[in-house]
PDB file of N, CA, C, O and CB in Angstrom:
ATOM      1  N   UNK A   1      26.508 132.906 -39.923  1.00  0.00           N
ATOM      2  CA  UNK A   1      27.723 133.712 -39.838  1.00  0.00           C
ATOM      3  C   UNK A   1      27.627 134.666 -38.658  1.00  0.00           C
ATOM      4  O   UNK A   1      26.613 135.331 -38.444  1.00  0.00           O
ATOM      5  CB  UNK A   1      27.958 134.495 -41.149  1.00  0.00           C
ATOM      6  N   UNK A   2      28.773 134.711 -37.861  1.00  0.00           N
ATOM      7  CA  UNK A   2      28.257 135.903 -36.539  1.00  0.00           C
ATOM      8  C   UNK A   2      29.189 136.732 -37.348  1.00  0.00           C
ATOM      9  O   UNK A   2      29.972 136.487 -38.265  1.00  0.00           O
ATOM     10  CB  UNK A   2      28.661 135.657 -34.454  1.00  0.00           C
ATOM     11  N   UNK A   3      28.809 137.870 -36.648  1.00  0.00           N
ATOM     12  CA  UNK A   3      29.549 139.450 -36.756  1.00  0.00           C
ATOM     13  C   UNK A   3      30.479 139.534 -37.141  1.00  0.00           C
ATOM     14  O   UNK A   3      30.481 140.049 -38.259  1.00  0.00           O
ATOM     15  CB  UNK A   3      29.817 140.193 -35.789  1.00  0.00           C
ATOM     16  N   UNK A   4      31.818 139.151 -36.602  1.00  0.00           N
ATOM     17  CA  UNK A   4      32.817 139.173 -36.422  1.00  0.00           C
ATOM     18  C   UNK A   4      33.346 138.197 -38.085  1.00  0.00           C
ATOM     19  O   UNK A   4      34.424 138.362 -38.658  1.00  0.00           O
ATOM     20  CB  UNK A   4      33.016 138.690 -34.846  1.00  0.00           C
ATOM     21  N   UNK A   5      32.473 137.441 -38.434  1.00  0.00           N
ATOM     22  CA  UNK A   5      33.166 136.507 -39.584  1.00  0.00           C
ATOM     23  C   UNK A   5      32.891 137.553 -40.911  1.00  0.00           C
ATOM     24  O   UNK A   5      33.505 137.694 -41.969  1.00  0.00           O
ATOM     25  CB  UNK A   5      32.286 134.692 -39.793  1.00  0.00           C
ATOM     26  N   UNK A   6      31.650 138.231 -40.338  1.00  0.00           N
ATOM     27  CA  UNK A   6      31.265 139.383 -41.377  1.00  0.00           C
ATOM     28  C   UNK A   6      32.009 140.362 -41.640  1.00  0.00           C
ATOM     29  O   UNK A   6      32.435 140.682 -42.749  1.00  0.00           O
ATOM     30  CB  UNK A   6      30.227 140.016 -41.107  1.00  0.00           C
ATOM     31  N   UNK A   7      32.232 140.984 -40.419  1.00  0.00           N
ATOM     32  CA  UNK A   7      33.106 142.029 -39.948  1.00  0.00           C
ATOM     33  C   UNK A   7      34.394 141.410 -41.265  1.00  0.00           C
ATOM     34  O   UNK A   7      34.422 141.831 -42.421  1.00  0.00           O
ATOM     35  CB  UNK A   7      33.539 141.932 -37.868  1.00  0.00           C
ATOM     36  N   UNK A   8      35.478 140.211 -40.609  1.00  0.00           N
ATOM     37  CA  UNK A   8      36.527 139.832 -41.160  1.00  0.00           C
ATOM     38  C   UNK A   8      36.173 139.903 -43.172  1.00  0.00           C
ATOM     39  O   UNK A   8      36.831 140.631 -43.915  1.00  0.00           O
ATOM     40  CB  UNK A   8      36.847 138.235 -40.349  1.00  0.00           C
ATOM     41  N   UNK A   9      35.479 139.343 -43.471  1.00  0.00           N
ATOM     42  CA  UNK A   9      35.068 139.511 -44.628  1.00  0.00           C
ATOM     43  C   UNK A   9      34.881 140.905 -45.794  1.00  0.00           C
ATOM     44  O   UNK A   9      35.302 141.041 -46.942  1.00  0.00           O
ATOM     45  CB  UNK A   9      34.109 139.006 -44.339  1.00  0.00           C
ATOM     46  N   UNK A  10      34.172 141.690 -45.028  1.00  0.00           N
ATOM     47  CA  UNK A  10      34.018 142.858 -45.458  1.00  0.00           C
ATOM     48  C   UNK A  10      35.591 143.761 -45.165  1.00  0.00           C
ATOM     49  O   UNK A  10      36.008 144.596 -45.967  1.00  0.00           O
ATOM     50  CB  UNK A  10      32.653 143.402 -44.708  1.00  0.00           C
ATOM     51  N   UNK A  11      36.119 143.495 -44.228  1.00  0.00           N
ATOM     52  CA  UNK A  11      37.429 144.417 -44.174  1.00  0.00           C
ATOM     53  C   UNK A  11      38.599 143.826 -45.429  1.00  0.00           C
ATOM     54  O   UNK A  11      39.242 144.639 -46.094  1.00  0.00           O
ATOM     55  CB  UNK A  11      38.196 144.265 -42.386  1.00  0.00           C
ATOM     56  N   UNK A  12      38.770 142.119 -45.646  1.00  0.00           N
ATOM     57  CA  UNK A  12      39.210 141.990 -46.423  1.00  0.00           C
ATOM     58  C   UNK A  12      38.582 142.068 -47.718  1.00  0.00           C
ATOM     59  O   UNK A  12      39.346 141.624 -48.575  1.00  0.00           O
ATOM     60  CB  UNK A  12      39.667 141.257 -46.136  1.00  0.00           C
ATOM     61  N   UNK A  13      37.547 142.440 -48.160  1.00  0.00           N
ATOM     62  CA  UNK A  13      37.509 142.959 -49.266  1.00  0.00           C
ATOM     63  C   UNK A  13      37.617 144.437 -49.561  1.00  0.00           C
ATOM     64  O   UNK A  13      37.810 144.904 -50.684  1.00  0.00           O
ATOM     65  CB  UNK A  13      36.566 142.531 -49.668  1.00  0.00           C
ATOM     66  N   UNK A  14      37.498 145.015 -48.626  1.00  0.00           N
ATOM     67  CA  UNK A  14      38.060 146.632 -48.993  1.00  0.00           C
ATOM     68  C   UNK A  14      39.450 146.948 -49.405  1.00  0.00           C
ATOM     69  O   UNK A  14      39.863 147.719 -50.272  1.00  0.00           O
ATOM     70  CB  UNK A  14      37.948 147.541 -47.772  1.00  0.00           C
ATOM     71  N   UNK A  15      40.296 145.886 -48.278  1.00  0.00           N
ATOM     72  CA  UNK A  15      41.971 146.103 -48.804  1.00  0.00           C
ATOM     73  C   UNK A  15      42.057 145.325 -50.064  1.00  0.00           C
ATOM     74  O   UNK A  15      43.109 145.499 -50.679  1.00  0.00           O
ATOM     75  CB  UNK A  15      43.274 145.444 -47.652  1.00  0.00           C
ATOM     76  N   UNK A  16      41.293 144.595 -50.539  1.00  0.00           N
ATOM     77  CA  UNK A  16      41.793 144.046 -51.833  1.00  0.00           C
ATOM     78  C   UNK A  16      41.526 145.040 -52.866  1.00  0.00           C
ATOM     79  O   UNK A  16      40.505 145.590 -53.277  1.00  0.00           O
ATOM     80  CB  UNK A  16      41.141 142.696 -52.214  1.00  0.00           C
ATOM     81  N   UNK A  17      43.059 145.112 -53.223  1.00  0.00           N
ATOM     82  CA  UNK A  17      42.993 146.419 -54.221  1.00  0.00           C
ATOM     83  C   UNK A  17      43.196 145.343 -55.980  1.00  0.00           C
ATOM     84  O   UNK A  17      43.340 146.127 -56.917  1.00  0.00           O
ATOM     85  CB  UNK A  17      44.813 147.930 -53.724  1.00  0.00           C
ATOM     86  N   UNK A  18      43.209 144.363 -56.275  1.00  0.00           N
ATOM     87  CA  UNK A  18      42.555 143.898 -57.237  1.00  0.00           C
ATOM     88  C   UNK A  18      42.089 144.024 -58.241  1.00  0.00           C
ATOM     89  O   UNK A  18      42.481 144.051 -59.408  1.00  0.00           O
ATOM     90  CB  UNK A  18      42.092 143.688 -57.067  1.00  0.00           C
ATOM     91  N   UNK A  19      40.781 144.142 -57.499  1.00  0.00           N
ATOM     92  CA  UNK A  19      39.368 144.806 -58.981  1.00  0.00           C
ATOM     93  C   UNK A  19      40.123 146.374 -59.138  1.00  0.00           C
ATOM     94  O   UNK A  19      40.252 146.936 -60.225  1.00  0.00           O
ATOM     95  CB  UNK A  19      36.863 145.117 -58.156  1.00  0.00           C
ATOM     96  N   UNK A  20      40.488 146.824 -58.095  1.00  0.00           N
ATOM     97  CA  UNK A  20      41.111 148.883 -58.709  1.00  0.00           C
ATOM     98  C   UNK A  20      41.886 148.827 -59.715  1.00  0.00           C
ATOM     99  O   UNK A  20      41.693 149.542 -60.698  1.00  0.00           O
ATOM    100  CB  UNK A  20      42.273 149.996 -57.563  1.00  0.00           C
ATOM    101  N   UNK A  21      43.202 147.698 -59.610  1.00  0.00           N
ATOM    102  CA  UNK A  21      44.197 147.331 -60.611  1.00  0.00           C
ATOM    103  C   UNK A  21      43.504 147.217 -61.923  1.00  0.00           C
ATOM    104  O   UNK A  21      43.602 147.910 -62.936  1.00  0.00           O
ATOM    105  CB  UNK A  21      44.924 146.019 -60.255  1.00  0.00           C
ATOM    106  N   UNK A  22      42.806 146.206 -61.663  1.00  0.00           N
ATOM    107  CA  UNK A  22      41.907 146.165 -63.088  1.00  0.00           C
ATOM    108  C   UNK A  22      41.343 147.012 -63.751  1.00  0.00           C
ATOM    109  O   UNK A  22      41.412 147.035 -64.980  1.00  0.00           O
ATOM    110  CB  UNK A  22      40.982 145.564 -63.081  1.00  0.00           C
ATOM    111  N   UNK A  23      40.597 147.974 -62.951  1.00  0.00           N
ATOM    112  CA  UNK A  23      39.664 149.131 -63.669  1.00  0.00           C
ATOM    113  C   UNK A  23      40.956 150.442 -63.861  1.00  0.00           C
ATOM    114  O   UNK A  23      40.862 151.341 -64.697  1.00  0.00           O
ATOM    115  CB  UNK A  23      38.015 149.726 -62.389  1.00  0.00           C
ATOM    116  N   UNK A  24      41.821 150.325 -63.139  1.00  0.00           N
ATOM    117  CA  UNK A  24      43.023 151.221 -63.267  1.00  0.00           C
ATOM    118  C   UNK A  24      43.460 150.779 -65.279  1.00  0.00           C
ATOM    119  O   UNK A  24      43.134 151.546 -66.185  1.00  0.00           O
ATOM    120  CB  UNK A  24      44.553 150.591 -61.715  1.00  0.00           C
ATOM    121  N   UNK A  25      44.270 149.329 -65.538  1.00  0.00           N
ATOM    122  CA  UNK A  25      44.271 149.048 -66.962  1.00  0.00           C
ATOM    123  C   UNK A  25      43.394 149.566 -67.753  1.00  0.00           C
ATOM    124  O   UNK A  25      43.691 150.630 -68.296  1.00  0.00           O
ATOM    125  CB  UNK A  25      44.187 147.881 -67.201  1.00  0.00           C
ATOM    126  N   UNK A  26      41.812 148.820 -68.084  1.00  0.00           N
ATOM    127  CA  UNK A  26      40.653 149.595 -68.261  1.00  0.00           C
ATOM    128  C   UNK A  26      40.808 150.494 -68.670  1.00  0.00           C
ATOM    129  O   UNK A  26      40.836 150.552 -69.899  1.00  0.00           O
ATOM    130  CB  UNK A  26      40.002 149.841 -67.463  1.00  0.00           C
ATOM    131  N   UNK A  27      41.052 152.063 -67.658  1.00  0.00           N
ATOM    132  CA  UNK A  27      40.841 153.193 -68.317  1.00  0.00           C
ATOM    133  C   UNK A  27      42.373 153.856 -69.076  1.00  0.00           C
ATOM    134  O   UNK A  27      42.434 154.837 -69.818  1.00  0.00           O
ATOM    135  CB  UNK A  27      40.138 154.157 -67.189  1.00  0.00           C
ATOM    136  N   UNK A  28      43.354 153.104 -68.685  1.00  0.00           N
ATOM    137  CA  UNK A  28      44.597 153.610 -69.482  1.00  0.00           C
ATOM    138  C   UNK A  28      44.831 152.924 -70.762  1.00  0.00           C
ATOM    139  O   UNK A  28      45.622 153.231 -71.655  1.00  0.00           O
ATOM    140  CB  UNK A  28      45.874 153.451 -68.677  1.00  0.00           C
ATOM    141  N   UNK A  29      43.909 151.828 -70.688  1.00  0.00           N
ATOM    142  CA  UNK A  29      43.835 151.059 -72.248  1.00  0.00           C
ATOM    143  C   UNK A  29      42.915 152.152 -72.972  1.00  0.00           C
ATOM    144  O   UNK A  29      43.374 152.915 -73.821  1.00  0.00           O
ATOM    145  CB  UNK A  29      42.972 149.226 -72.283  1.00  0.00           C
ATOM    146  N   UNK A  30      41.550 152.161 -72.555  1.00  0.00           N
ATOM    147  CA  UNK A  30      40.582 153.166 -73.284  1.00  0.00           C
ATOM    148  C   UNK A  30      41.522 154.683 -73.709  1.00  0.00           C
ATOM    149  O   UNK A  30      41.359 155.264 -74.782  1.00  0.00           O
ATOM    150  CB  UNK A  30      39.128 153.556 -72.061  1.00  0.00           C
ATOM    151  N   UNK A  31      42.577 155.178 -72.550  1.00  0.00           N
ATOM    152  CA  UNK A  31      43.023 156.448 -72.959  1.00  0.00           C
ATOM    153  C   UNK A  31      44.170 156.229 -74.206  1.00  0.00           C
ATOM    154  O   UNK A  31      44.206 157.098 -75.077  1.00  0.00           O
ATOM    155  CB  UNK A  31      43.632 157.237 -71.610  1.00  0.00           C
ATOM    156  N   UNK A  32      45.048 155.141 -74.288  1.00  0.00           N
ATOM    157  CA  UNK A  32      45.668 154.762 -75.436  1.00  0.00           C
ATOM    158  C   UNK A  32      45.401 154.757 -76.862  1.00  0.00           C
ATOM    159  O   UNK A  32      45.970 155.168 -77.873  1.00  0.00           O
ATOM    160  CB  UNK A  32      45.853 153.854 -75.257  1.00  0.00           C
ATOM    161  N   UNK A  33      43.928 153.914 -76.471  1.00  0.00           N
ATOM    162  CA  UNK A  33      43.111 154.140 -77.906  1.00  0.00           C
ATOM    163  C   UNK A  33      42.821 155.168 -78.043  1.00  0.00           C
ATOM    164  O   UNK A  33      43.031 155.611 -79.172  1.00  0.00           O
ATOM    165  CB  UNK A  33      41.962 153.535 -78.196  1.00  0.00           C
ATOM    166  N   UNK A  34      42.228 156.064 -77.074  1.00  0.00           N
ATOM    167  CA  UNK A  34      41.414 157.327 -77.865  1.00  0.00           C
ATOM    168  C   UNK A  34      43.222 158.085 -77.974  1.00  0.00           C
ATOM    169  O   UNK A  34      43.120 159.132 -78.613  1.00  0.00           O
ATOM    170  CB  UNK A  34      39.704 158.520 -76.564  1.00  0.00           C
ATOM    171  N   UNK A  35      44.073 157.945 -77.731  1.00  0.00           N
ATOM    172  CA  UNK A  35      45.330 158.851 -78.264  1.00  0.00           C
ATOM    173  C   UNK A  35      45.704 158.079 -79.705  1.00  0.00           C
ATOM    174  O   UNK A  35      45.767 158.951 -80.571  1.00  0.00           O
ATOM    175  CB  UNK A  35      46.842 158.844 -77.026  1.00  0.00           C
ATOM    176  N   UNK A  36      45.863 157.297 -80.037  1.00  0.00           N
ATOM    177  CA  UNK A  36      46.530 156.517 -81.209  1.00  0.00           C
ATOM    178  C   UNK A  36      45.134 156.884 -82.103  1.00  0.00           C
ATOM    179  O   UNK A  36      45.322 157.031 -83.310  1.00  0.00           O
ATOM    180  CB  UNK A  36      47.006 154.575 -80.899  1.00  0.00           C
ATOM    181  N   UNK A  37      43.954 157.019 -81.673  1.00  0.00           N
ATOM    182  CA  UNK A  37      42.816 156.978 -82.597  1.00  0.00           C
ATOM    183  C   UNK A  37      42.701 158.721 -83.332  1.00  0.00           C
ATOM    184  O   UNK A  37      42.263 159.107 -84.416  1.00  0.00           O
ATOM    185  CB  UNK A  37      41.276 156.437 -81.565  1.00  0.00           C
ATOM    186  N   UNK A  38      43.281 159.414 -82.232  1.00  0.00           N
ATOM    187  CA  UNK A  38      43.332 160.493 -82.860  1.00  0.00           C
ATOM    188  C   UNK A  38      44.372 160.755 -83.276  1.00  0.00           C
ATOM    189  O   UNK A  38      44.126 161.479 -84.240  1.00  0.00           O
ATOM    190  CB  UNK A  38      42.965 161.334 -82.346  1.00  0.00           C
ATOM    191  N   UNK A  39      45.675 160.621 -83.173  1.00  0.00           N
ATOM    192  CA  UNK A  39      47.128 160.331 -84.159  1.00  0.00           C
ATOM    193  C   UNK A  39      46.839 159.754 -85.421  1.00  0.00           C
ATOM    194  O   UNK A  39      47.657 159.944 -86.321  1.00  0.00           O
ATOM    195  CB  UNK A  39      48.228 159.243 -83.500  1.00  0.00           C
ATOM    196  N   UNK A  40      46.000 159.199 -85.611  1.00  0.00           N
ATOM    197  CA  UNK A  40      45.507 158.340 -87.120  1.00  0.00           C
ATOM    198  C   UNK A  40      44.980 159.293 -87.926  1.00  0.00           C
ATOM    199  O   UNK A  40      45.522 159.777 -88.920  1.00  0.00           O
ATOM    200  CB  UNK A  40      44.268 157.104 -87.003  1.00  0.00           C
ATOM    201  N   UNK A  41      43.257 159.717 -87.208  1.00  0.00           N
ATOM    202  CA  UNK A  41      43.017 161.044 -87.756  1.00  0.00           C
ATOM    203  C   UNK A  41      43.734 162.251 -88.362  1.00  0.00           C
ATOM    204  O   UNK A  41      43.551 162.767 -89.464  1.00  0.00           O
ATOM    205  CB  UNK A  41      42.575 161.460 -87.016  1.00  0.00           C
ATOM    206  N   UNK A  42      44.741 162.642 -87.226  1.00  0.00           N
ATOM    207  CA  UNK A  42      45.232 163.855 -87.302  1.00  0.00           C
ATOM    208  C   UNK A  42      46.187 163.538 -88.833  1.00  0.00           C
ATOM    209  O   UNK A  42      45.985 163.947 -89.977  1.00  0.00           O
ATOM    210  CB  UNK A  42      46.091 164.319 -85.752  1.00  0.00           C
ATOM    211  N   UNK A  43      47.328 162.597 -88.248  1.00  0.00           N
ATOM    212  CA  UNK A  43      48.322 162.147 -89.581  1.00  0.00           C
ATOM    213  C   UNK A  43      47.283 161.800 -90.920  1.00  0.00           C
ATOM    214  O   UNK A  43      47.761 162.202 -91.981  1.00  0.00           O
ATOM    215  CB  UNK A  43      49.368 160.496 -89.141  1.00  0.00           C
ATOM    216  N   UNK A  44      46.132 161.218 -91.027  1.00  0.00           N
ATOM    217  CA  UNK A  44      45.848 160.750 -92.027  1.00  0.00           C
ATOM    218  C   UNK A  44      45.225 161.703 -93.106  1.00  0.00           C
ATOM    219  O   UNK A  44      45.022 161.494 -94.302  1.00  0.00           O
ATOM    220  CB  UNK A  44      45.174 159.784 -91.685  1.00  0.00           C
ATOM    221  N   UNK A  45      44.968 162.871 -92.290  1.00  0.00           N
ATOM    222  CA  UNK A  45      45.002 163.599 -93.899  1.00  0.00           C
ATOM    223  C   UNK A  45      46.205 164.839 -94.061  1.00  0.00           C
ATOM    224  O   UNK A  45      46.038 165.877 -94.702  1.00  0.00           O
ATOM    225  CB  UNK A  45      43.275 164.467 -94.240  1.00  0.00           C
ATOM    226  N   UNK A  46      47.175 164.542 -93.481  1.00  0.00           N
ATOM    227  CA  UNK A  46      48.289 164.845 -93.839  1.00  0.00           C
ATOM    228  C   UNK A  46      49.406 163.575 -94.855  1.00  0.00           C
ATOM    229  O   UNK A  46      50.354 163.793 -95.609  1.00  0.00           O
ATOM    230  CB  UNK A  46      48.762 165.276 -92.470  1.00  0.00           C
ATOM    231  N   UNK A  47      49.048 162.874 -94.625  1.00  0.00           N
ATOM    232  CA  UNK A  47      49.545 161.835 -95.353  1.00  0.00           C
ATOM    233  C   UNK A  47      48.898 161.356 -96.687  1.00  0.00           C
ATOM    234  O   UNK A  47      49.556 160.572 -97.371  1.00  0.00           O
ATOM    235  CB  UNK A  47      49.572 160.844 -94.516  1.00  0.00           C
ATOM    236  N   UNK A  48      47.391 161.845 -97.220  1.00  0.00           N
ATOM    237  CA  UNK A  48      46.896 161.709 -97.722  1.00  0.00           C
ATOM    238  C   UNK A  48      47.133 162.844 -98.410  1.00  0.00           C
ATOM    239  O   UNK A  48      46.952 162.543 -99.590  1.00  0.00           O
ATOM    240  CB  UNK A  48      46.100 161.285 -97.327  1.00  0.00           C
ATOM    241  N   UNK A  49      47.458 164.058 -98.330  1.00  0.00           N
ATOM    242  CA  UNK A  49      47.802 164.975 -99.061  1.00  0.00           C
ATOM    243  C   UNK A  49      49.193 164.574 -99.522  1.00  0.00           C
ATOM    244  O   UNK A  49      49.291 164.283-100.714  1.00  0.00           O
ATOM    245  CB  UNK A  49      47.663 166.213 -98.402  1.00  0.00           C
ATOM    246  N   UNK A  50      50.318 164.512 -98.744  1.00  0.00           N
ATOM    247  CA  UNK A  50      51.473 163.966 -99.394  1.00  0.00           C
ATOM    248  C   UNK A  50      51.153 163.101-100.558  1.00  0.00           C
ATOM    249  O   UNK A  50      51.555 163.574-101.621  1.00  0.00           O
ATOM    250  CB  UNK A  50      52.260 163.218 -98.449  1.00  0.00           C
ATOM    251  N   UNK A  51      50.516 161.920-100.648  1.00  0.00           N
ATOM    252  CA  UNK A  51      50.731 160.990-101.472  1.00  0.00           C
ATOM    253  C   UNK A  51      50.270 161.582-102.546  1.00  0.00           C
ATOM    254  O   UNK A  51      50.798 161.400-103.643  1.00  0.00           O
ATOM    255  CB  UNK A  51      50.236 159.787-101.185  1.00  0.00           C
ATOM    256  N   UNK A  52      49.170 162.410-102.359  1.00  0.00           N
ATOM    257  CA  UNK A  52      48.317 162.449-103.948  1.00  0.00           C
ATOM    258  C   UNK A  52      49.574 164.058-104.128  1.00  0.00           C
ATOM    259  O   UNK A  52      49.354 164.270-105.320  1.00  0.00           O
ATOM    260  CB  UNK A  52      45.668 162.853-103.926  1.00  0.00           C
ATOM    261  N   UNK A  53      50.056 164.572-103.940  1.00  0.00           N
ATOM    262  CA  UNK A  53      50.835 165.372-104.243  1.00  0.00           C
ATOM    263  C   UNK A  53      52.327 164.771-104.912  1.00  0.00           C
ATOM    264  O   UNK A  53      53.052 165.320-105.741  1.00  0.00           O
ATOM    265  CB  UNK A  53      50.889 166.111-103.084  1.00  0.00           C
ATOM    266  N   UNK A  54      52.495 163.431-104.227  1.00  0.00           N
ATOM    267  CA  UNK A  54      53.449 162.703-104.925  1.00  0.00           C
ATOM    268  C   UNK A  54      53.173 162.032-106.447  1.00  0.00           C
ATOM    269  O   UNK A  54      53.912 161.944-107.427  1.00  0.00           O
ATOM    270  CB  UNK A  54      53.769 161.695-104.009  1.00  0.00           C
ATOM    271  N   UNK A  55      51.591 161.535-106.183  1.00  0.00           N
ATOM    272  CA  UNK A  55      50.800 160.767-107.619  1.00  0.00           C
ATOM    273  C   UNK A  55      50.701 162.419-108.723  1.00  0.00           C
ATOM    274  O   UNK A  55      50.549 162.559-109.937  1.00  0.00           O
ATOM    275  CB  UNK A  55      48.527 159.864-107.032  1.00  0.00           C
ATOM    276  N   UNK A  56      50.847 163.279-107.761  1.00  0.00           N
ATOM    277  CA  UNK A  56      50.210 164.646-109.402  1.00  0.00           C
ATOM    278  C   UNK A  56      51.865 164.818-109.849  1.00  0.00           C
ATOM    279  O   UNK A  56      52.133 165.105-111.016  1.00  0.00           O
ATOM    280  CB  UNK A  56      49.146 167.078-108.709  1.00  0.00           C
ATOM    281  N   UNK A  57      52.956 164.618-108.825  1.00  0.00           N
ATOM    282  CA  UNK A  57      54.381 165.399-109.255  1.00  0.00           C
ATOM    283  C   UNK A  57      54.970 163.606-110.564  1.00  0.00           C
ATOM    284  O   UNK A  57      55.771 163.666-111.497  1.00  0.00           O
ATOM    285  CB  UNK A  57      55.916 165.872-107.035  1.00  0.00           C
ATOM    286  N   UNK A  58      54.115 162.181-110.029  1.00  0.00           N
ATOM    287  CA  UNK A  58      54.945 161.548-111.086  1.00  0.00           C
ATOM    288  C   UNK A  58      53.981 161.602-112.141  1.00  0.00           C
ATOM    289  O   UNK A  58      54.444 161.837-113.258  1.00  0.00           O
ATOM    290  CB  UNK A  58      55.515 160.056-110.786  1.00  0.00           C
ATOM    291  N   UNK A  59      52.705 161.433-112.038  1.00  0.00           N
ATOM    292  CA  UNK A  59      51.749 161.279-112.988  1.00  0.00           C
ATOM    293  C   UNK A  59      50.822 162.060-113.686  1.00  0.00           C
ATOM    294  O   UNK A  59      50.017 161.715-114.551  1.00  0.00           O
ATOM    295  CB  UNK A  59      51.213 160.643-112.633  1.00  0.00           C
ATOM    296  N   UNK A  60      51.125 163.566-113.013  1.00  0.00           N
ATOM    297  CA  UNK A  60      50.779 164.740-113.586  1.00  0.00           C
ATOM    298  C   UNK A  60      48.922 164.663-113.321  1.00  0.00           C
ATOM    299  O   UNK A  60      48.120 165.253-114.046  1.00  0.00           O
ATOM    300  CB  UNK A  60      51.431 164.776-115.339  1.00  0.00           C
ATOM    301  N   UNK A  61      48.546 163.802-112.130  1.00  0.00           N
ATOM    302  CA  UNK A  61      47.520 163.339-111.757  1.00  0.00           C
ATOM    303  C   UNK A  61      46.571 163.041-112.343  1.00  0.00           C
ATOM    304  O   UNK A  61      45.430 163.464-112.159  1.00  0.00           O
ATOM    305  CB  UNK A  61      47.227 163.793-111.149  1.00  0.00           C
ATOM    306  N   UNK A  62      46.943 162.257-113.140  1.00  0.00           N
ATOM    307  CA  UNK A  62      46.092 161.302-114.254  1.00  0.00           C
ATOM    308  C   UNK A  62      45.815 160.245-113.478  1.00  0.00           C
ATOM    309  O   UNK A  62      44.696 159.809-113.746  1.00  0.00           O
ATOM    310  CB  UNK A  62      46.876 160.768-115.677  1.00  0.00           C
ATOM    311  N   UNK A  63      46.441 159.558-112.505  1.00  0.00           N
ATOM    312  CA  UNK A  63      46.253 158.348-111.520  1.00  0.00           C
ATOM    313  C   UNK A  63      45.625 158.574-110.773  1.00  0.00           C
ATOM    314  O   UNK A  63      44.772 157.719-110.536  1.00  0.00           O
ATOM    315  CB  UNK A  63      47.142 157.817-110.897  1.00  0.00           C
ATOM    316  N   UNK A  64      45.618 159.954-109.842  1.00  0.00           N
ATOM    317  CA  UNK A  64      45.360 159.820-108.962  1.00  0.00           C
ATOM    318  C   UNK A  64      43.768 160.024-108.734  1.00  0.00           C
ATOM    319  O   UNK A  64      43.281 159.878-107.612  1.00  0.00           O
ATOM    320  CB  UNK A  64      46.195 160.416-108.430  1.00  0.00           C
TER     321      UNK A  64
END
């Protein structure tokens, strides 16, 4: 390979923006999850209080 084929090589892989696209998804997938993962958390023991507050108001919490 002379210089110049090297040269050409290495410049087109710098403009290939590609692999960035990819690792760009990557970290906005990872930030999705960690948001929906803590929306679960947060709601789930608020929702977990509702229900068993619903099981004591029909069942006088004998069920629950």
């Amino acid at each position: 390979m002379t210089f110049e084929a090297i040269k050409t090589s290495v410049m087109k892989f710098v403009k290939d923006e590609d692999g960035l696209t990819i690792v760009e998804y990557a970290v906005a997938g990872g930030l999705i999850t960690v948001a929906v993962a803590a929306a679960f958390v947060t709601l789930g023991g608020e929702v977990e209080e509702k229900i068993e507050a619903l099981c004591t108001a029909v069942n006088g919490g004998a069920a629950c």
